[in-house]
SELO-215041 format. One record per residue (C-alpha): residue in one letter; x, y, z. Coordinates in steps of 0.05 Angstrom, whole numbers, plus 5000, padded with zeros to 4 digits. Layout:
{resn a	px X	py Y	pz Z}
...
***
This chain:
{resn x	px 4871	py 1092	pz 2298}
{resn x	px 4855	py 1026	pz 2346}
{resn x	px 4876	py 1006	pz 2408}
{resn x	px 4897	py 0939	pz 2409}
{resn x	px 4923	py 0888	pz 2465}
{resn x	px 4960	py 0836	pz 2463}
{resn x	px 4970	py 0773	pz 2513}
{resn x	px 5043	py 0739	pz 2536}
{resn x	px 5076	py 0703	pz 2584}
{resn x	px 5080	py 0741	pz 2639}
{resn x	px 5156	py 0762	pz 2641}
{resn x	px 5155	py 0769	pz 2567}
{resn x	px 5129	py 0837	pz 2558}
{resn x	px 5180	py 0871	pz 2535}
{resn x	px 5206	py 0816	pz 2474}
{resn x	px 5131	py 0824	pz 2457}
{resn x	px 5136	py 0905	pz 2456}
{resn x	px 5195	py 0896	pz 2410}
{resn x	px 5157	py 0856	pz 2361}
{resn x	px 5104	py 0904	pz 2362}
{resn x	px 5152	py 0966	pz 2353}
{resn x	px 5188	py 0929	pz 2296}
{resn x	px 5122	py 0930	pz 2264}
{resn x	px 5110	py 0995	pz 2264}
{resn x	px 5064	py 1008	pz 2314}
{resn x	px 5070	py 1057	pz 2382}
{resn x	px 5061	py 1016	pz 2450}
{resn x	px 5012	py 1047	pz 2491}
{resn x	px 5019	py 1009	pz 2563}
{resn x	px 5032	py 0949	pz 2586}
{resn x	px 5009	py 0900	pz 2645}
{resn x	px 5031	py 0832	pz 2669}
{resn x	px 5021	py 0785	pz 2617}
{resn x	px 4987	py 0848	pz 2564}
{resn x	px 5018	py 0894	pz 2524}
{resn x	px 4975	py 0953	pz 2490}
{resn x	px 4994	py 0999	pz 2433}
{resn x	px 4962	py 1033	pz 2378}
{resn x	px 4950	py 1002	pz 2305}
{resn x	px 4915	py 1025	pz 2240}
{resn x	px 4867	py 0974	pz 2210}
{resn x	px 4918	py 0932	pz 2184}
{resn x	px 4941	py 0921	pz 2252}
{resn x	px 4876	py 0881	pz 2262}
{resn x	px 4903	py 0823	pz 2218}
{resn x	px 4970	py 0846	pz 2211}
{resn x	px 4988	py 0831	pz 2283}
{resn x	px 4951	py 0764	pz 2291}
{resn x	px 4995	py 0740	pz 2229}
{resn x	px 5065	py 0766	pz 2249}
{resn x	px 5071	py 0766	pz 2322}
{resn x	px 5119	py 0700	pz 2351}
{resn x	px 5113	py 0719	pz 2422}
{resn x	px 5037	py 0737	pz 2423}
{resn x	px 4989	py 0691	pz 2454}
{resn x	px 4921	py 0727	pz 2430}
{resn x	px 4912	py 0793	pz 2404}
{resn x	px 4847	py 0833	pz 2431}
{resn x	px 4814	py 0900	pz 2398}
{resn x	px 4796	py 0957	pz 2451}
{resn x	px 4729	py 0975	pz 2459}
{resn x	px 4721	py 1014	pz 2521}
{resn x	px 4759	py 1044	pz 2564}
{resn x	px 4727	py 1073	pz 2628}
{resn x	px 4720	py 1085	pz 2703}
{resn x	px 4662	py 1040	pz 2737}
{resn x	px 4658	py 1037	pz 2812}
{resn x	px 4593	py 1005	pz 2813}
{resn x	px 4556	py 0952	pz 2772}
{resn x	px 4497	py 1016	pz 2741}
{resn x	px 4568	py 1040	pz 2714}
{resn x	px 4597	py 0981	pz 2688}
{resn x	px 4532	py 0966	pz 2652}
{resn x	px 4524	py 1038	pz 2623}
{resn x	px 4596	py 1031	pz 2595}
{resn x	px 4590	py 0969	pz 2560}
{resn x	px 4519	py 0986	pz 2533}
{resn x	px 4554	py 1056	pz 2503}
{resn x	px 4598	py 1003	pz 2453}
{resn x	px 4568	py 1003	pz 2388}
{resn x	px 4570	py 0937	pz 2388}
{resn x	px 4534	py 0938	pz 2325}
{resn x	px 4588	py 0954	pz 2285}
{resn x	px 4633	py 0896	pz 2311}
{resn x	px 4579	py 0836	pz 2321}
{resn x	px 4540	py 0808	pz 2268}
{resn x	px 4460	py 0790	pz 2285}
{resn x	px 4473	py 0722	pz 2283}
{resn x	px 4542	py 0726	pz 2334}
{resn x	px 4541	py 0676	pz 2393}
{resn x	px 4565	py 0720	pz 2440}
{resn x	px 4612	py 0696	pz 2488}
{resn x	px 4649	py 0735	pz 2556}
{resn x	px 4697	py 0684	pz 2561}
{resn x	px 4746	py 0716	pz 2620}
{resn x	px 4744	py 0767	pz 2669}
{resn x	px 4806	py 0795	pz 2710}
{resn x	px 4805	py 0841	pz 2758}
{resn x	px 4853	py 0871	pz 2806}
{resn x	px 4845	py 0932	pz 2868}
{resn x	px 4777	py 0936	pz 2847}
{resn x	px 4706	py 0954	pz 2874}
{resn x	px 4679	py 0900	pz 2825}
{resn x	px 4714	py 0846	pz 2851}
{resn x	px 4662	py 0785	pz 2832}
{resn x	px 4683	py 0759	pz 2762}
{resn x	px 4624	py 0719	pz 2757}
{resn x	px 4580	py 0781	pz 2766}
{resn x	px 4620	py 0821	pz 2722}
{resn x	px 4613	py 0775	pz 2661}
{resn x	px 4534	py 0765	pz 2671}
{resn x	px 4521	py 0846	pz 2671}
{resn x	px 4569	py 0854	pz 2619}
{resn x	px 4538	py 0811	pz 2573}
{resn x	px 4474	py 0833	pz 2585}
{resn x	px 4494	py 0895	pz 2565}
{resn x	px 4510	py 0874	pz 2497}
{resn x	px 4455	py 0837	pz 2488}
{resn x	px 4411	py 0895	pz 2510}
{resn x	px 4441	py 0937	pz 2467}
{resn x	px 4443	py 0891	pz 2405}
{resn x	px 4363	py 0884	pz 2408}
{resn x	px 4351	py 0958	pz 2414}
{resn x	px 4390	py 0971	pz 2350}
{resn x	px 4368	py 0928	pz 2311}
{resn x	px 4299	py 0921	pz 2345}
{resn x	px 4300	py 0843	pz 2362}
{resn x	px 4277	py 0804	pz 2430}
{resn x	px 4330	py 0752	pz 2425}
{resn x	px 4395	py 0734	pz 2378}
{resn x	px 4387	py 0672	pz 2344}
{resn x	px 4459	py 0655	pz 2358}
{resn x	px 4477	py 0606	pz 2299}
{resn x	px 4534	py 0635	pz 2272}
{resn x	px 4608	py 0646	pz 2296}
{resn x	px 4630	py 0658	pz 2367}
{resn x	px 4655	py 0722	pz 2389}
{resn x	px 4691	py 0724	pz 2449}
{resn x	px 4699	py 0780	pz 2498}
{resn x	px 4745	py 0795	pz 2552}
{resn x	px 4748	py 0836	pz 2616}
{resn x	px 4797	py 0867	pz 2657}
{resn x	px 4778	py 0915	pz 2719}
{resn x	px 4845	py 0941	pz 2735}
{resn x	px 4840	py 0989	pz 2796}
{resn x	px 4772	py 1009	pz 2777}
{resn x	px 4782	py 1029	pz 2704}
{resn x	px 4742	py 0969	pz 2651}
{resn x	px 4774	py 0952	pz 2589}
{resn x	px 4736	py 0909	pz 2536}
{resn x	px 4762	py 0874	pz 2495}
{resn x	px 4743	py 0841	pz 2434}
{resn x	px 4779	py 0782	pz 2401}
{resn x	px 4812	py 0778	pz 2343}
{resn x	px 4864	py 0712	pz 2341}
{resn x	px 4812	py 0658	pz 2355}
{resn x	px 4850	py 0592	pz 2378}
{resn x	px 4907	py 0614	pz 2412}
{resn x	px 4971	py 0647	pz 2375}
{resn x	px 5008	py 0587	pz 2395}
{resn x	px 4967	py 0547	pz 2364}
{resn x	px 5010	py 0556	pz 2286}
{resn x	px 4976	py 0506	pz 2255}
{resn x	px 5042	py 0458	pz 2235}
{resn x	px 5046	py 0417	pz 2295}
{resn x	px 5006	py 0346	pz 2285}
{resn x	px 5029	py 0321	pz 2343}
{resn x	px 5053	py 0355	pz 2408}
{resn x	px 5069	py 0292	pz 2457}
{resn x	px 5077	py 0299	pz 2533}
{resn x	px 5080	py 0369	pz 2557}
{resn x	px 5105	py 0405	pz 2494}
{resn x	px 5127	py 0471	pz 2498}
{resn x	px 5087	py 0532	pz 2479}
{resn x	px 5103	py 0558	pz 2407}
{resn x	px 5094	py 0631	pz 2433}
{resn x	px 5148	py 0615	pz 2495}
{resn x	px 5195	py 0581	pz 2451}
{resn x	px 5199	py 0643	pz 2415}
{resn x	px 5198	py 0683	pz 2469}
{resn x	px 5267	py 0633	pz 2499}
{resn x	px 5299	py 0652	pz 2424}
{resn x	px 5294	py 0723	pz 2434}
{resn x	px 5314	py 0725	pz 2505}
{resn x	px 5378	py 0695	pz 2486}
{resn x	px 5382	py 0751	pz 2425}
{resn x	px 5392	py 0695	pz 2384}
{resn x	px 5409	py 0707	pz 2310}
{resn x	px 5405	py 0667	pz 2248}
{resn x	px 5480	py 0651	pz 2231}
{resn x	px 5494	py 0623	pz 2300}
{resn x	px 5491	py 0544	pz 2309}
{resn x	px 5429	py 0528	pz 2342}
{resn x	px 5417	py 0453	pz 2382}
{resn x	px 5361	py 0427	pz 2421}
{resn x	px 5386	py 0365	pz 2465}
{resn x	px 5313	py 0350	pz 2490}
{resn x	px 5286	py 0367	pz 2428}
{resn x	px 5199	py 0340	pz 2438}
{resn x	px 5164	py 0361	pz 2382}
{resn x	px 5212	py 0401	pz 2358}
{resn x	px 5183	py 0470	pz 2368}
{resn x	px 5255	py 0499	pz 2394}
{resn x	px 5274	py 0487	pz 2327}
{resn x	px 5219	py 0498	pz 2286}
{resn x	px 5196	py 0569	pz 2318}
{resn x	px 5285	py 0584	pz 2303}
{resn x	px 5281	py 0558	pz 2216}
{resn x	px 5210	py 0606	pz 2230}
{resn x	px 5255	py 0666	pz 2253}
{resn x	px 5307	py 0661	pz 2208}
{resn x	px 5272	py 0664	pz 2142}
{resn x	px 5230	py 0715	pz 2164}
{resn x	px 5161	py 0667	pz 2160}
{resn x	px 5106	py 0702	pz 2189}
{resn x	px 5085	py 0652	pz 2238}
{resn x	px 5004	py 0652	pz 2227}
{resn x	px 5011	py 0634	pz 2152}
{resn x	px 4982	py 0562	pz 2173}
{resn x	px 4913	py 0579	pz 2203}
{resn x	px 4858	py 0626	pz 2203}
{resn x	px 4835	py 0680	pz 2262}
{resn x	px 4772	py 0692	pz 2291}
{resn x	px 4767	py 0777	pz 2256}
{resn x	px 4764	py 0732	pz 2192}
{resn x	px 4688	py 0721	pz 2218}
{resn x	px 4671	py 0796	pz 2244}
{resn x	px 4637	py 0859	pz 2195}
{resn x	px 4693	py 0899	pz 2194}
{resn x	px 4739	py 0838	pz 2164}
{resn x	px 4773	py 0868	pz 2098}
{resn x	px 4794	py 0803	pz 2060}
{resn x	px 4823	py 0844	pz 2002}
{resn x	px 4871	py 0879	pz 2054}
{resn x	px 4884	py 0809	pz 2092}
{resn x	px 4902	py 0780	pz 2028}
{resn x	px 4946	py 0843	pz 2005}
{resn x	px 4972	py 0838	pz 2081}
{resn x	px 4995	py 0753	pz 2069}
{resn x	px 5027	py 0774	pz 2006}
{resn x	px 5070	py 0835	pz 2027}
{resn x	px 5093	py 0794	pz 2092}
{resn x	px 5102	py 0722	pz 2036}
{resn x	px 5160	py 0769	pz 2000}
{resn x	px 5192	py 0795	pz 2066}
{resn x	px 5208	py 0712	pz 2077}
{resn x	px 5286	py 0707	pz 2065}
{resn x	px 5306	py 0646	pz 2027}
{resn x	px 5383	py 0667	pz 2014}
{resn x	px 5410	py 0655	pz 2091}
{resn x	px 5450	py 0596	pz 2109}
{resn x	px 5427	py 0568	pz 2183}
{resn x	px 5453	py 0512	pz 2224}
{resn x	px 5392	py 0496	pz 2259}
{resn x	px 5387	py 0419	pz 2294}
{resn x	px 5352	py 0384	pz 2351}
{resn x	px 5357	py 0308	pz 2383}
{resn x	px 5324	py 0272	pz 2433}
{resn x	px 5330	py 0200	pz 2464}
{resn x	px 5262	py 0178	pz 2450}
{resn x	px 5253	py 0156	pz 2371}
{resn x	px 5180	py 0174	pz 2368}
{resn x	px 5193	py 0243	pz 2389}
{resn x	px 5253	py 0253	pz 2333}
{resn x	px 5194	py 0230	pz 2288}
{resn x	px 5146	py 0276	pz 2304}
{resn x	px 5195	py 0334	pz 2304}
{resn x	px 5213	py 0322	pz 2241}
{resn x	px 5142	py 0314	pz 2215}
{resn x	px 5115	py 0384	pz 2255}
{resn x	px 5182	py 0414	pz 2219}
{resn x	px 5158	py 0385	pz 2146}
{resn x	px 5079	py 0411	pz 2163}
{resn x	px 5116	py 0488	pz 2184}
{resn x	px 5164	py 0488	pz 2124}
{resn x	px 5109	py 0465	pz 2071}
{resn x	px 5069	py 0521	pz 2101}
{resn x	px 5122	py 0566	pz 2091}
{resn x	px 5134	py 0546	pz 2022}
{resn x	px 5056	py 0554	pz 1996}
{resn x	px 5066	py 0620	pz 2020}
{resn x	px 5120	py 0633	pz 1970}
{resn x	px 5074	py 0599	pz 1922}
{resn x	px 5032	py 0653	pz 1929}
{resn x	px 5072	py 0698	pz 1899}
{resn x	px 5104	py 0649	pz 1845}
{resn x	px 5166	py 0635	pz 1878}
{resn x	px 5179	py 0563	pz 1883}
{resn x	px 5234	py 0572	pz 1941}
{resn x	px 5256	py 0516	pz 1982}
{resn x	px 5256	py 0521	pz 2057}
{resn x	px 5309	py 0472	pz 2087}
{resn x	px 5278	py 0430	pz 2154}
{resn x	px 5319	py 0434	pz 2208}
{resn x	px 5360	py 0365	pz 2223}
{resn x	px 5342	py 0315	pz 2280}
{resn x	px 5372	py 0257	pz 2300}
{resn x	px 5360	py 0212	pz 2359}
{resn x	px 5411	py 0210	pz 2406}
{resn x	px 5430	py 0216	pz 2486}
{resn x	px 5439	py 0284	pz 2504}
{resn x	px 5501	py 0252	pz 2551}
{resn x	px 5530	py 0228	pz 2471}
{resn x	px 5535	py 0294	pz 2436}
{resn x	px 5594	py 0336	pz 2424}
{resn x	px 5596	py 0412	pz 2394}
{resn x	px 5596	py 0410	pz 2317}
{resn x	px 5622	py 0480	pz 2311}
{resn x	px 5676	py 0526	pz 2357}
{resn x	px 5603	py 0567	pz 2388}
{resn x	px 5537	py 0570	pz 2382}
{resn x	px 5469	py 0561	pz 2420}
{resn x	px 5443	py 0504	pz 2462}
{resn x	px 5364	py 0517	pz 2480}
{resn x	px 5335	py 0471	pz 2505}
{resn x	px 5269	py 0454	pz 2556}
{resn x	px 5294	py 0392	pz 2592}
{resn x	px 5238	py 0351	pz 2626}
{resn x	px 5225	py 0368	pz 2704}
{resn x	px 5181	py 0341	pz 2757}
{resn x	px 5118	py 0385	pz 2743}
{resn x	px 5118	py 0353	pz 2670}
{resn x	px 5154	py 0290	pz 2666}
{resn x	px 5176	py 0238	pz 2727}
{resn x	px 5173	py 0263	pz 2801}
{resn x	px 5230	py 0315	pz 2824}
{resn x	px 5281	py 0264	pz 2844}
{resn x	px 5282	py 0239	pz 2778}
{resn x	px 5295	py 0307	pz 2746}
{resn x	px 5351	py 0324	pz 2810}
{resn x	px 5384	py 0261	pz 2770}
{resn x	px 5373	py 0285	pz 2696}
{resn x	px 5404	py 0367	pz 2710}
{resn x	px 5463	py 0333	pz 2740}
{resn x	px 5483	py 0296	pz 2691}
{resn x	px 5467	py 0350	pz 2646}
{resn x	px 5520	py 0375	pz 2660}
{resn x	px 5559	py 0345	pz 2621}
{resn x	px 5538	py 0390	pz 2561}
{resn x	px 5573	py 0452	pz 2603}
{resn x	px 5644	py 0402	pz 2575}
{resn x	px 5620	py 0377	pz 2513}
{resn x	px 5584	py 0437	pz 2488}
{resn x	px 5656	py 0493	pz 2512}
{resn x	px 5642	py 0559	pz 2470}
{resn x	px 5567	py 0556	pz 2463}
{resn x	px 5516	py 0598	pz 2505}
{resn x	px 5463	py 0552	pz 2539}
{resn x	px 5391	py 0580	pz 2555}
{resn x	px 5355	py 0522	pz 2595}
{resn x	px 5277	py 0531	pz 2618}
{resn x	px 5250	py 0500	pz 2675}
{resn x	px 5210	py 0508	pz 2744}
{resn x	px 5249	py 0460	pz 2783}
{resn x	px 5272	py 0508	pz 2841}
{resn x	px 5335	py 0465	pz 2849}
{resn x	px 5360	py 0462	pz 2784}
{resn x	px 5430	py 0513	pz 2789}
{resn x	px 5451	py 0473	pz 2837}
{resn x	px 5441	py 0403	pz 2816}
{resn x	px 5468	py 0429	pz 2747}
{resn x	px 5529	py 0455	pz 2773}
{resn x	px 5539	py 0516	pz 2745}
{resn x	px 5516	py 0585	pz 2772}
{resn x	px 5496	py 0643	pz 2728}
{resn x	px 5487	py 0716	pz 2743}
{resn x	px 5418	py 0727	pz 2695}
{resn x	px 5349	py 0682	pz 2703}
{resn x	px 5287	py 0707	pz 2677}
{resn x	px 5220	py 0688	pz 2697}
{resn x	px 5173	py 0663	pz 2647}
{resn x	px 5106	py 0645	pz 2672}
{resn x	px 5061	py 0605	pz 2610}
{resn x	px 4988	py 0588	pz 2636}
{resn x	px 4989	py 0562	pz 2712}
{resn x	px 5060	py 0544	pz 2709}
{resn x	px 5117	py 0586	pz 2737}
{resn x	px 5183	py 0569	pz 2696}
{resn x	px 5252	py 0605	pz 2705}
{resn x	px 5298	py 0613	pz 2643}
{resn x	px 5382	py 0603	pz 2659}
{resn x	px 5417	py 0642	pz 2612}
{resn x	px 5490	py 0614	pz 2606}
{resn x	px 5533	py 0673	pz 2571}
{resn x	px 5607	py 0643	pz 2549}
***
């Protein structure tokens, strides 16, 4: 059995246990922003392939008490690194957290740490240097109150990173938080979805994703694809038992618009890349299944009106921090709304980190949920009706 962890948005730990529950695996602990639980070795791959709301997923491989640098040292050293690293790995310790700690210099902790690898790579397998021409492997460190945990990396590029979007634009939303938003609002296939500031369409995309069941790494490779222990004949058994759970007998209603014509273009090509992916993994397994695009037009957000009696409008409306200056986006969430009227029946879940937003919208709500993605601290309102 392995530990594994997995990375969020901080404030999304619990939509990410879920996934990792509904996959069959027992959560061990979780952290801002980390979630651990236990996998077999199909959870290696397994994981990086079907987790929405995961932003890397790391392999454990140490766990122990170090109050001083002799002890962080003799803990990493104790890894048998050998069995993880290939001779040729460029080795890389590319983070370092640490929190209520003796060790408190992150600098110092990556530079003994990865000597310690090093010096224990060359005893095993007797060699002065590593020649370092083959893949990265990236490590990462957290001291948490004095206990180390090594990690290992297994996704690569980051999880949000699906490989279907060709073109992001200005500020585009995390694929990884946009799932996160869907399952916050316990969205669910048969309701009416709309995105009025739709970008590149990820809203969208990440929801036709969801509701026929497509794995969401089916598009791109992951960095345990270039370690020893890789199995490729369980990774490819792996792609083809998750290519049969995708659903292609549900009827969804899923749309998006947006003011700006170029960005209705590139939604609708990122949604043609993520469907085409989706449907070459039906290939795989000889089913020549169609997987409908969601629909985008261009339009005003101010000139829509509510197809159907309810629904869900999700949508990540540009704000000061992205887009404009803060007086501008003051003007845009009060004429937003407008959608409160024009959209009567339907649930809205709006992201943004403009502290004035409730009130220049208009409309108060008794549940906001903070999301925080990278540096930026972002606050989901979560209209129930």
């Amino acid at each position: 059995m392995n530990t594994l962890v997995a990375l969020c948005a901080v404030g999304a730990e619990k939509i990410l246990g879920n996934e990792i529950k509904h996959l069959g695996y027992k959560l061990e602990s979780n952290a801002p922003g980390r979630v651990s639980f236990f996998g077999d070795d199909d959870a290696l791959f397994r994981a990086n392939l079907c987790l929405r709301t995961a932003d890397r997923v790391y392999l454990q491989l140490a766990k122990y008490s170090a109050y001083n640098f002799d002890e962080l040292y003799d803990g990493a050293y104790a890894v048998a690194w050998q069995d993880y690293l290939k001779k040729d790995s460029r080795i890389v310790v590319d983070k370092v957290r640490t929190y209520k700690s003796k060790l408190n210099s992150e600098h110092s902790i990556q530079g003994m740490v990865h000597k310690a690898i090093y010096s224990k790579c060359g005893d095993v397998w007797h060699m002065s240097s590593m020649p370092e021409t083959g893949e990265q492997s990236d490590i990462r460190v957290y001291v948490d109150e004095n206990t180390v945990l090594i990690l290992l990396d297994l996704s690569g590029l980051p999880l949000h990173k699906r490989g279907y979007r060709t073109d992001g634009g200005i500020a585009p939303l995390r694929e990884t938080l946009a799932a996160t938003l869907l399952q916050e609002m316990m969205w669910r296939r048969k309701t009416p979805l709309h995105d009025p500031f739709c970008g590149s369409g990820t809203i969208a995309i990440e929801a036709t994703l969801y509701a026929f069941n497509v794995a969401p790494g089916f598009g791109r490779r992951f960095a345990i694809e270039n370690l020893p222990f890789y199995n490729a004949d369980r990774a490819a058994a792996i792609r083809e038992q998750e290519a049969k759970q995708i659903r292609t007998d549900v009827e969804v209603r899923i749309t998006g618009s947006d003011i700006d014509p170029a960005a209705v273009e590139r939604a609708k090509k990122n949604a043609e890349y993520a469907c085409v992916m989706a449907g070459r993994a039906l290939k795989s397994i000889d089913i020549s299944a169609h997987i409908p695009r969601p629909d985008f037009i261009q339009s005003d957000f101010a000139d829509l009106e509510a197809p159907y009696e309810s629904g869900l409008l999700l949508c990540n409306p540009p704000y000061g921090e992205r887009l404009g200056d803060e007086e501008q986006a003051a003007d845009l969430y009060k004429k937003m709304g407008s959608l409160w009227d024009d959209f009567p029946g339907w649930d809205l879940g709006i992201i943004t980190s403009h502290e004035g937003f409730m009130e220049n919208f208009g409309h108060k709500t008794g549940s906001i949920k903070g999301l925080k993605a990278g540096n930026l601290d972002t606050k989901l309102y979560i209209y129930k009706r």
